[in-house]
Each structure stands twice: as structure tokens, then as C-alpha cells.
PDBQT receptor file of N, H, CA, C and O in Angstrom, charges set to zero:
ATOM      1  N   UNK A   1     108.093  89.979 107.071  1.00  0.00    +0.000 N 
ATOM      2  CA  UNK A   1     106.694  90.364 107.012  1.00  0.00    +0.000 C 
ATOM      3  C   UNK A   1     106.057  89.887 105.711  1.00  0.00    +0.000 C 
ATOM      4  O   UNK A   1     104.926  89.424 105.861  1.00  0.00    +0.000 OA
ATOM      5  N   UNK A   2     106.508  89.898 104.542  1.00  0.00    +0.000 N 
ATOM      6  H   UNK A   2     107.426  90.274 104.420  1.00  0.00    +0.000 HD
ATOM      7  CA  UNK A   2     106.070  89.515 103.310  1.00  0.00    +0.000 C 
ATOM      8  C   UNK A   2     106.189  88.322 103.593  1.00  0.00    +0.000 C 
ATOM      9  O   UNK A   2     105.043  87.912 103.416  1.00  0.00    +0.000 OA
ATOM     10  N   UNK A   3     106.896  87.321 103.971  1.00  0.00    +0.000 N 
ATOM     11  H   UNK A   3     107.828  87.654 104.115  1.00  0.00    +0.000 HD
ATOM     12  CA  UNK A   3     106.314  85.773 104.209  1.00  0.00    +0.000 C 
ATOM     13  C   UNK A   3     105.539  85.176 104.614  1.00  0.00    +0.000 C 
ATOM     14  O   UNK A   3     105.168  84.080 104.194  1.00  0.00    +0.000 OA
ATOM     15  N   UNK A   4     104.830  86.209 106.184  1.00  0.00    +0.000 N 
ATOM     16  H   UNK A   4     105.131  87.100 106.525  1.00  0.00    +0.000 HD
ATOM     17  CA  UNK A   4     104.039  85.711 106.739  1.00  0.00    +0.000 C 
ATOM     18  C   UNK A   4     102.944  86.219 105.842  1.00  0.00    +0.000 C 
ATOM     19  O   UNK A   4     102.017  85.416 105.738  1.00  0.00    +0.000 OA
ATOM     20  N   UNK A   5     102.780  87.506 105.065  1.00  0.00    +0.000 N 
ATOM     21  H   UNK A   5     103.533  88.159 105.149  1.00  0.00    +0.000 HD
ATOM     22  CA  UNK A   5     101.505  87.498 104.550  1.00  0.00    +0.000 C 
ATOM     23  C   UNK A   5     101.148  86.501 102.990  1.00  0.00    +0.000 C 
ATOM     24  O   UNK A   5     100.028  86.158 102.611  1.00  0.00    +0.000 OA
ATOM     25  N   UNK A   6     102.484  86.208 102.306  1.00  0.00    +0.000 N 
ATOM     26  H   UNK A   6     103.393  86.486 102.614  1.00  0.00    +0.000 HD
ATOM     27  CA  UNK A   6     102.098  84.537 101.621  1.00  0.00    +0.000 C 
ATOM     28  C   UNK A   6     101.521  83.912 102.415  1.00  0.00    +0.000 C 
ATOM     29  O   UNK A   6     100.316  83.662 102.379  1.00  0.00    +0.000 OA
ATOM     30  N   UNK A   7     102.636  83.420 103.605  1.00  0.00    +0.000 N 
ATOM     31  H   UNK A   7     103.615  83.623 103.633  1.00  0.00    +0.000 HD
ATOM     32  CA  UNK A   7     101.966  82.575 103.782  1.00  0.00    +0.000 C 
ATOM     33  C   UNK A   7     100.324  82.361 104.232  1.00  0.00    +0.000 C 
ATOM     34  O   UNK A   7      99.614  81.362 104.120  1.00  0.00    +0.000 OA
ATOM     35  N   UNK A   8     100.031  83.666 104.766  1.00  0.00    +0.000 N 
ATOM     36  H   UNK A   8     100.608  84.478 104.857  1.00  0.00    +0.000 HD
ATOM     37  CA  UNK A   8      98.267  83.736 105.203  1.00  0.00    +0.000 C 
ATOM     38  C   UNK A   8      97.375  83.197 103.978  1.00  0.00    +0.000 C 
ATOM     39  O   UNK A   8      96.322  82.572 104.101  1.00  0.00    +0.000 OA
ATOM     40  N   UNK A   9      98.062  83.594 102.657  1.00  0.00    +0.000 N 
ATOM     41  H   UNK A   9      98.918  84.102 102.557  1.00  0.00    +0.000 HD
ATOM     42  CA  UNK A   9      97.309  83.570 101.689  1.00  0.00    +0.000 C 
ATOM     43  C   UNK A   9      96.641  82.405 101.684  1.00  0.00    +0.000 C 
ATOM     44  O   UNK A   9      95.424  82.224 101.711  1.00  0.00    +0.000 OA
ATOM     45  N   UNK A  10      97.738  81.432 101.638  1.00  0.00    +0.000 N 
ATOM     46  H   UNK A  10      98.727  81.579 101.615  1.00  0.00    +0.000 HD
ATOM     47  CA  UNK A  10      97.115  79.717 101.870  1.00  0.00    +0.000 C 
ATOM     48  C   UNK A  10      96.213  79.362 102.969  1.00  0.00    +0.000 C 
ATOM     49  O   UNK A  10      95.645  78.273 102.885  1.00  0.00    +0.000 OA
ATOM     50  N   UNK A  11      95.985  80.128 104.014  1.00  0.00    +0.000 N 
ATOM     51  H   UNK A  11      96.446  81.013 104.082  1.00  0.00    +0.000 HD
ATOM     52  CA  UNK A  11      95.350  79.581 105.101  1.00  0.00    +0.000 C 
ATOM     53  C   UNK A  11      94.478  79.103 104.850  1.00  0.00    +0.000 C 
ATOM     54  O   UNK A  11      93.973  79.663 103.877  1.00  0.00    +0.000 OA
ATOM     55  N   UNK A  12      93.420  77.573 105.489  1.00  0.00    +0.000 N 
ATOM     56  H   UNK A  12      93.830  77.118 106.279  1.00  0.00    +0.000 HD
ATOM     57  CA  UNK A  12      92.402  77.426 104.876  1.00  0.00    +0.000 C 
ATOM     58  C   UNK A  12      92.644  76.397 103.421  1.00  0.00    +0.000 C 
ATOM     59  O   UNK A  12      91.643  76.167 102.743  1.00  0.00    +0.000 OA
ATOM     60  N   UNK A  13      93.704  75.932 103.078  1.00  0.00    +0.000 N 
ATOM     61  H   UNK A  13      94.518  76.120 103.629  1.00  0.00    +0.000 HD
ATOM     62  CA  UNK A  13      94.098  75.015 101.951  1.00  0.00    +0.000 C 
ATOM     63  C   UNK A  13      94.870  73.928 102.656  1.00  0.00    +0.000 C 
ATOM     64  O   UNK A  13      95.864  74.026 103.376  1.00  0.00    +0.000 OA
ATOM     65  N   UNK A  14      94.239  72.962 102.313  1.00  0.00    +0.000 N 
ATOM     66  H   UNK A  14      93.432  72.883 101.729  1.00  0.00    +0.000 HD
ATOM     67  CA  UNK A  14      95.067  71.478 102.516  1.00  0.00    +0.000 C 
ATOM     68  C   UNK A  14      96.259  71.954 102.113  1.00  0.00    +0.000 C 
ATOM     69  O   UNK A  14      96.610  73.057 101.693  1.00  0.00    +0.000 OA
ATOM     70  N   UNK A  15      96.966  70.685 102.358  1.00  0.00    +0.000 N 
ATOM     71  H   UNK A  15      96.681  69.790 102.699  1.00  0.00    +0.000 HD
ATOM     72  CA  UNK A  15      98.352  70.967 101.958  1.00  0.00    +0.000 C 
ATOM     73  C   UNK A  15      97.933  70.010 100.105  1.00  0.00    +0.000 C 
ATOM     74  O   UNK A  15      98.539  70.416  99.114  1.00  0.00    +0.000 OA
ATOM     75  N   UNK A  16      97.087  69.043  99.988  1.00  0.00    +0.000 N 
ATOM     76  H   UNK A  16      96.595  68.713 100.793  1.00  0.00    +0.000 HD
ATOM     77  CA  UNK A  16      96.876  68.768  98.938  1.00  0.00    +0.000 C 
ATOM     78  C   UNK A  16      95.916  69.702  97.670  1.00  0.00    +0.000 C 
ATOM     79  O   UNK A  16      95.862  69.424  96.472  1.00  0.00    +0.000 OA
ATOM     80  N   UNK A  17      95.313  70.703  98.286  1.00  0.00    +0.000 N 
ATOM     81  H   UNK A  17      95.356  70.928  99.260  1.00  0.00    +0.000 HD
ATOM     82  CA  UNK A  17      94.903  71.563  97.594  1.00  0.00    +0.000 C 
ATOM     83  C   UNK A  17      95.896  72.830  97.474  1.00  0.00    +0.000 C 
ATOM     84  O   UNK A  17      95.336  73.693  96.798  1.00  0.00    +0.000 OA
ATOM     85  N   UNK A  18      96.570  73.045  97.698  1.00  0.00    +0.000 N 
ATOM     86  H   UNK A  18      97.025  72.344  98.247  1.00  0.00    +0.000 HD
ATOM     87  CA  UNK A  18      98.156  74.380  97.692  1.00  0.00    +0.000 C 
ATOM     88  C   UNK A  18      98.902  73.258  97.125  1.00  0.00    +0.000 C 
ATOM     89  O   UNK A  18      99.021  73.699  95.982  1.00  0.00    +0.000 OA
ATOM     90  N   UNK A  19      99.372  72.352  97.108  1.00  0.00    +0.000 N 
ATOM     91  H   UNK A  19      99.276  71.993  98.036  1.00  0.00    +0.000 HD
ATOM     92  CA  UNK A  19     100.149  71.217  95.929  1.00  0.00    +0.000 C 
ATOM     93  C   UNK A  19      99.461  71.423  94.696  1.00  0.00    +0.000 C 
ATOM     94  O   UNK A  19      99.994  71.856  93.674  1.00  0.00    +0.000 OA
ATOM     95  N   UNK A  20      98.117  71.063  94.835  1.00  0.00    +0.000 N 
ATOM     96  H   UNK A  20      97.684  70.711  95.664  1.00  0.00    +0.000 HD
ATOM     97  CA  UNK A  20      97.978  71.038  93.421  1.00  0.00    +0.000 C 
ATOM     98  C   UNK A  20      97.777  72.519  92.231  1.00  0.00    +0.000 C 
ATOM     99  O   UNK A  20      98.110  72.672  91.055  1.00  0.00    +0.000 OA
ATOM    100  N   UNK A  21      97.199  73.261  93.061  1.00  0.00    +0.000 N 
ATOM    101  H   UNK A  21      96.929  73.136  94.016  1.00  0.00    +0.000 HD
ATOM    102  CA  UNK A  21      97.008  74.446  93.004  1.00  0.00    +0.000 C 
ATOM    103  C   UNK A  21      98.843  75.339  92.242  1.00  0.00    +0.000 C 
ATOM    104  O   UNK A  21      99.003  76.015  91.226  1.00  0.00    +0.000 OA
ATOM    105  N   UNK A  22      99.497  75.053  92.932  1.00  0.00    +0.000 N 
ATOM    106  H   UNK A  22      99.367  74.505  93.758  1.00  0.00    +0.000 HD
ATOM    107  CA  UNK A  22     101.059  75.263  92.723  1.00  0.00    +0.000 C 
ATOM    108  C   UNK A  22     101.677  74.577  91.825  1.00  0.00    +0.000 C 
ATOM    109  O   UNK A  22     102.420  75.150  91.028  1.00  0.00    +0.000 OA
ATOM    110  N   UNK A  23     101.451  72.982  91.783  1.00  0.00    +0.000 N 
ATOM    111  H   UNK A  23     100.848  72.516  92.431  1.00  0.00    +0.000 HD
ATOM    112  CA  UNK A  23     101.948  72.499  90.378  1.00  0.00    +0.000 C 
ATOM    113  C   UNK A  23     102.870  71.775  90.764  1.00  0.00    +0.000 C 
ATOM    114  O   UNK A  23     103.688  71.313  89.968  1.00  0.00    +0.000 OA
ATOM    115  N   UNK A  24     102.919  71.500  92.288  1.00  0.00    +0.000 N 
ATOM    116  H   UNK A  24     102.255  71.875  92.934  1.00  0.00    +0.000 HD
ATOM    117  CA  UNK A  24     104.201  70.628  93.031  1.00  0.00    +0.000 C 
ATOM    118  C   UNK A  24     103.504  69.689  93.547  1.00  0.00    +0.000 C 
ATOM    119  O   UNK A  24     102.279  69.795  93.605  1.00  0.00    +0.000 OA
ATOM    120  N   UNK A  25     104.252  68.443  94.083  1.00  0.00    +0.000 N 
ATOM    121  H   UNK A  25     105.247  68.357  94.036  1.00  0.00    +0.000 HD
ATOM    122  CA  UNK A  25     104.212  67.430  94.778  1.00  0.00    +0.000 C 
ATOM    123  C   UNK A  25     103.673  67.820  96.100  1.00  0.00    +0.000 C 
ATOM    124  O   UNK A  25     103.829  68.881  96.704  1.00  0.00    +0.000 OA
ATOM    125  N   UNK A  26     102.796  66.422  96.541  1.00  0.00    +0.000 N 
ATOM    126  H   UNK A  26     102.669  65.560  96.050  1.00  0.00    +0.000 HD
ATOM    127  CA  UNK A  26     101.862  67.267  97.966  1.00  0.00    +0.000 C 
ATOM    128  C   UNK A  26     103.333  66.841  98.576  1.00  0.00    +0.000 C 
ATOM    129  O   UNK A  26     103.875  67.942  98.668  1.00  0.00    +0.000 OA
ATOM    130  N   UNK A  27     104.083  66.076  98.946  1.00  0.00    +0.000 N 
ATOM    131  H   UNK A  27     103.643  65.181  98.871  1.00  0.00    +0.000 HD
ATOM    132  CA  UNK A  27     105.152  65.801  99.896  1.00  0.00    +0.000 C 
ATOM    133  C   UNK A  27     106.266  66.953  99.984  1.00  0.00    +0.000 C 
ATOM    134  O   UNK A  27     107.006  67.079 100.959  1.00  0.00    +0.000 OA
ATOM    135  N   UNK A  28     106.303  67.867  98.727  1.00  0.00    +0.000 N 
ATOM    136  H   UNK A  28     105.702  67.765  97.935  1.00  0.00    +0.000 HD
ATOM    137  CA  UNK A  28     107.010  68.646  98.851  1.00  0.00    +0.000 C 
ATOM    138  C   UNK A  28     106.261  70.145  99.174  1.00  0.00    +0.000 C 
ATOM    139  O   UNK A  28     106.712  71.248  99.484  1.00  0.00    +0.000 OA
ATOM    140  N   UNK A  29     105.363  69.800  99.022  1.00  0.00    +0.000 N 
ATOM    141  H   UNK A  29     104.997  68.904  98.771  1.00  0.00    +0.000 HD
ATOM    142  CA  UNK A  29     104.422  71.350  99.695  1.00  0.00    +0.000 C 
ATOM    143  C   UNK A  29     104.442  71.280 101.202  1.00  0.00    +0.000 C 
ATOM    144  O   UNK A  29     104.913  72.216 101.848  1.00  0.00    +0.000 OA
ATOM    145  N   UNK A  30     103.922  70.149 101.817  1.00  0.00    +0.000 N 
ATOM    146  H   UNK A  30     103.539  69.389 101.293  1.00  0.00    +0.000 HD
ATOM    147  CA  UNK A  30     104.286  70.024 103.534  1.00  0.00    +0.000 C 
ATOM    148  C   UNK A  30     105.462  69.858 103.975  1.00  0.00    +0.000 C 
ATOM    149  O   UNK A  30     105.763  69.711 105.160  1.00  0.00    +0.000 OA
ATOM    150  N   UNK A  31     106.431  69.879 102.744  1.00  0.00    +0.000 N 
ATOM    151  H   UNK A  31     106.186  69.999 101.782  1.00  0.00    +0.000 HD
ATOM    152  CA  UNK A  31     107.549  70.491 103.410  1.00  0.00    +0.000 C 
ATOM    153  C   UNK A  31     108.430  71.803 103.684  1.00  0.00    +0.000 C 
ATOM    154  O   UNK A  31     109.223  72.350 104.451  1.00  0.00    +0.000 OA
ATOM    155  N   UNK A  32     107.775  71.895 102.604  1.00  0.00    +0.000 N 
ATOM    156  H   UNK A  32     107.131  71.451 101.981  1.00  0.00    +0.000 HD
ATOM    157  CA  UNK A  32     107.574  74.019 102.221  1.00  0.00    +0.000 C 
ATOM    158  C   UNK A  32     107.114  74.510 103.268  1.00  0.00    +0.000 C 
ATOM    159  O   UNK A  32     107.493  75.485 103.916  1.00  0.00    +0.000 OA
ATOM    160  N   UNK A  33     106.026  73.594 103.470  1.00  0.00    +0.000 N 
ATOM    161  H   UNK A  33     105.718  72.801 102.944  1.00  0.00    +0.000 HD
ATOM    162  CA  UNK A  33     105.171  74.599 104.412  1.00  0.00    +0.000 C 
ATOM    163  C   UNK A  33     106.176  74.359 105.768  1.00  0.00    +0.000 C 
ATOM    164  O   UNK A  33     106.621  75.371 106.308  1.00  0.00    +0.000 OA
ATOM    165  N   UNK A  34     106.467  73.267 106.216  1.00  0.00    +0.000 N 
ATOM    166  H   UNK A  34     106.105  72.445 105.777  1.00  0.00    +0.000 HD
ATOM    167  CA  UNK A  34     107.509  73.284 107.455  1.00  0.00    +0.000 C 
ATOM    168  C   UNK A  34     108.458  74.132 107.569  1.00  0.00    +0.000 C 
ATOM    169  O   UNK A  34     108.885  74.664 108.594  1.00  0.00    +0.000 OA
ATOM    170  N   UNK A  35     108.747  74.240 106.630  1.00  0.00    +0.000 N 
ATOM    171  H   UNK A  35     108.400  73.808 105.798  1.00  0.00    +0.000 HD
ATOM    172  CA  UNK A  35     110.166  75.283 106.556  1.00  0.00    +0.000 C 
ATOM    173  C   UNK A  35     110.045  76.529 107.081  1.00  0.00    +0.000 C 
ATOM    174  O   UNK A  35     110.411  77.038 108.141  1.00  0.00    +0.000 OA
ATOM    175  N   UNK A  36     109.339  76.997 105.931  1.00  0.00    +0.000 N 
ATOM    176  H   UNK A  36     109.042  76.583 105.070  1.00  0.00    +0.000 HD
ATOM    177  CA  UNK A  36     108.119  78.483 106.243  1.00  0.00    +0.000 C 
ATOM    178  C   UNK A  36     107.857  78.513 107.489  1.00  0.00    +0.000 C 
ATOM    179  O   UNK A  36     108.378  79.458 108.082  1.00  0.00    +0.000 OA
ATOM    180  N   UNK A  37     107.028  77.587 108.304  1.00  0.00    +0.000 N 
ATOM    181  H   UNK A  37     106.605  76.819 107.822  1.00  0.00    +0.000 HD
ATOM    182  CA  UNK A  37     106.682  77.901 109.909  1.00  0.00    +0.000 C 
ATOM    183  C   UNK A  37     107.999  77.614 110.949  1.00  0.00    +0.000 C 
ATOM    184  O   UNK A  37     108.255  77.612 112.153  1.00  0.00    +0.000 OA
ATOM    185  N   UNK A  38     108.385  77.473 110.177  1.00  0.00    +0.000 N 
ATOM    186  H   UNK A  38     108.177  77.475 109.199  1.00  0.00    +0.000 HD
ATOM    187  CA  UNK A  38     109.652  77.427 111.184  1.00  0.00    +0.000 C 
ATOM    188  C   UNK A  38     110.563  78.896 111.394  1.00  0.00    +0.000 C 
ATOM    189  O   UNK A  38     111.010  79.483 112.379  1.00  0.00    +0.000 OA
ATOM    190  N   UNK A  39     110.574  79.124 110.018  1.00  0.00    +0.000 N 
ATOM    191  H   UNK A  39     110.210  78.647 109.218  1.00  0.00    +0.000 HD
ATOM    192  CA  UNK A  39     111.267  80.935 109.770  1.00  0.00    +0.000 C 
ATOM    193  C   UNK A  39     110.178  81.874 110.172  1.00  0.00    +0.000 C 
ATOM    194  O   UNK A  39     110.507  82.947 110.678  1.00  0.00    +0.000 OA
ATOM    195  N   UNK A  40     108.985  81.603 110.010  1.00  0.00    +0.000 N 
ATOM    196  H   UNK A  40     108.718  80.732 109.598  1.00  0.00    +0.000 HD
ATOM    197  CA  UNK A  40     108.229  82.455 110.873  1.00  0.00    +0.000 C 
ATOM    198  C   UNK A  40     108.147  82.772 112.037  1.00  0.00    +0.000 C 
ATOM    199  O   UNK A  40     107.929  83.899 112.480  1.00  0.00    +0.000 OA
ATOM    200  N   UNK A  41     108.420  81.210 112.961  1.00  0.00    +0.000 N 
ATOM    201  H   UNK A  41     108.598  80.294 112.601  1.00  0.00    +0.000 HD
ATOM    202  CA  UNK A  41     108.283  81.373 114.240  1.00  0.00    +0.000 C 
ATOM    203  C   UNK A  41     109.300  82.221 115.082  1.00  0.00    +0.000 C 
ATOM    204  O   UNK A  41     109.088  82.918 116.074  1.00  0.00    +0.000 OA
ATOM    205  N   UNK A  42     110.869  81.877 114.172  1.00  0.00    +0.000 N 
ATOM    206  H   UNK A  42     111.041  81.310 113.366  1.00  0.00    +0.000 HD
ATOM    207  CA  UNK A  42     111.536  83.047 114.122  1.00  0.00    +0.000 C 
ATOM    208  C   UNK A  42     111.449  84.443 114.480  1.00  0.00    +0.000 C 
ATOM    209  O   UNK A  42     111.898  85.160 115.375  1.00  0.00    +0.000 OA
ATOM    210  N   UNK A  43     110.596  84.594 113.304  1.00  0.00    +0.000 N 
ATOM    211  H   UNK A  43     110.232  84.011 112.578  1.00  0.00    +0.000 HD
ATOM    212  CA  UNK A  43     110.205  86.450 113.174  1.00  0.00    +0.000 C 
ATOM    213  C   UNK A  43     109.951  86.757 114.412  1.00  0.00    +0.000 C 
ATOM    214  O   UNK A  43     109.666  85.930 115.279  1.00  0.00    +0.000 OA
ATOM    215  N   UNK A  44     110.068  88.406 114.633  1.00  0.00    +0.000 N 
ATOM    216  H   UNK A  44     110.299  89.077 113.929  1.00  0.00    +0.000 HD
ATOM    217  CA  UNK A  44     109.566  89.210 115.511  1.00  0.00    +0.000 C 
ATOM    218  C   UNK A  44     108.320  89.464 115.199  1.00  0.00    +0.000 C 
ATOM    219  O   UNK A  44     107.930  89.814 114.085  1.00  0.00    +0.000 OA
ATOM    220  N   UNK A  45     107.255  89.198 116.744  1.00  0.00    +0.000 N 
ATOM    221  H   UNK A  45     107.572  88.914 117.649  1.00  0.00    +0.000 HD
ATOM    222  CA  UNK A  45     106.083  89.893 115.909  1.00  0.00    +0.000 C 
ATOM    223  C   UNK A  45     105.866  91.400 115.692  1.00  0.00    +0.000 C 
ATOM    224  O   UNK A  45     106.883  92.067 115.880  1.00  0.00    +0.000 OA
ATOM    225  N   UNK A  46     104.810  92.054 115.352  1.00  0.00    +0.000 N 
ATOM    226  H   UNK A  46     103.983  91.512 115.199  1.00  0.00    +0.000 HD
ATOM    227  CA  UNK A  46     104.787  93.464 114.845  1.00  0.00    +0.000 C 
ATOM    228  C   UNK A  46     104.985  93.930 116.629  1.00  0.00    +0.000 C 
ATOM    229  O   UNK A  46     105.724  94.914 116.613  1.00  0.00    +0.000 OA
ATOM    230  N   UNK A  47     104.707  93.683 117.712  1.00  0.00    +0.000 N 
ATOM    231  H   UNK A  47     104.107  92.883 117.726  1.00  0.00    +0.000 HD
ATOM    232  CA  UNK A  47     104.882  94.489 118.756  1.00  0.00    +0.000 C 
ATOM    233  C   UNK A  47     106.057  94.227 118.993  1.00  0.00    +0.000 C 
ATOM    234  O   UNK A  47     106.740  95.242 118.859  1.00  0.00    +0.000 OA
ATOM    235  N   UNK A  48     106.669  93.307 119.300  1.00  0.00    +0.000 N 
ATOM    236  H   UNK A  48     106.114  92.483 119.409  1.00  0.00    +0.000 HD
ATOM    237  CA  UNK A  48     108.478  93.005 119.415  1.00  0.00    +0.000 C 
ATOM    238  C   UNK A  48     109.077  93.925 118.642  1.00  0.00    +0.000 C 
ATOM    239  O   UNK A  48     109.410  95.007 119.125  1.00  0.00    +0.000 OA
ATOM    240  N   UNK A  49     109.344  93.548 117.048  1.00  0.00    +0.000 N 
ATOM    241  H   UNK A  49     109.074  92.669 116.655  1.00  0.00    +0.000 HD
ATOM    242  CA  UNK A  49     109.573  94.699 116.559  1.00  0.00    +0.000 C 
ATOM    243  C   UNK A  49     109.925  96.137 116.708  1.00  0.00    +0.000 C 
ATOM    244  O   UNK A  49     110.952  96.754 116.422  1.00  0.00    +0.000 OA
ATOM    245  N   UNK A  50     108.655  96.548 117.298  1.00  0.00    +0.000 N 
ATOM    246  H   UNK A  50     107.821  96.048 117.530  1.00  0.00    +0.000 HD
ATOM    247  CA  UNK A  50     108.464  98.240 117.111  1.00  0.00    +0.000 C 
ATOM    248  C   UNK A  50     108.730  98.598 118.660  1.00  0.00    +0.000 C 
ATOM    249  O   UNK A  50     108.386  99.722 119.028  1.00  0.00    +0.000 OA
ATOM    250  N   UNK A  51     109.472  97.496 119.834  1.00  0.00    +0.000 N 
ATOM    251  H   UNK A  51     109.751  96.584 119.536  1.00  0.00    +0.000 HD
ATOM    252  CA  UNK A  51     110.370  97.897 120.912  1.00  0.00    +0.000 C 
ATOM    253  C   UNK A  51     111.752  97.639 120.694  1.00  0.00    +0.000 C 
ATOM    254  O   UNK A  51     112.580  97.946 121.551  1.00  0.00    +0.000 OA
TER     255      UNK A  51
């Protein structure tokens, strides 16, 4: 749950504006970010969960 709400934080940011913003490489931020949506998609959502 705390990942997905980082990650919301960015919503709305290039991946070159969250690179620069962060202090990393844009090639390595869209890959961050892949990663991340991938372990998210994972997750249970809040109704899965709470059955």
C-alpha cells in the first residue's frame, strides 16, 4: 500500500521531469518506474484484500 501511494505521488510527471526532480538518470527512472508497475500490478487491491 505505501508503494502505490509513492508511487501516485508522481502521477502527472514525465518520466524526464521525476529524473530530474530525483537527481537520477531519465533511463534509469523508466526503469524504476517499470519495476514499480510491475510489483504493483501484483498487489491486491483494497477490495481483494479485505475478502
Amino acid at each position: 500500500m505505501a508503494a502505490r501511494t509513492k508511487a501516485e505521488g508522481w502521477e502527472g510527471f514525465s518520466t524526464k521531469e521525476a529524473a530530474r526532480a530525483l537527481g537520477i538518470a531519465q533511463g534509469t527512472a523508466k526503469s524504476t518506474l517499470h519495476r514499480a508497475l510491475e510489483i504493483l500490478r501484483q498487489e491486491p487491491t483494497p477490495s481483494e484484500a479485505a475478502a
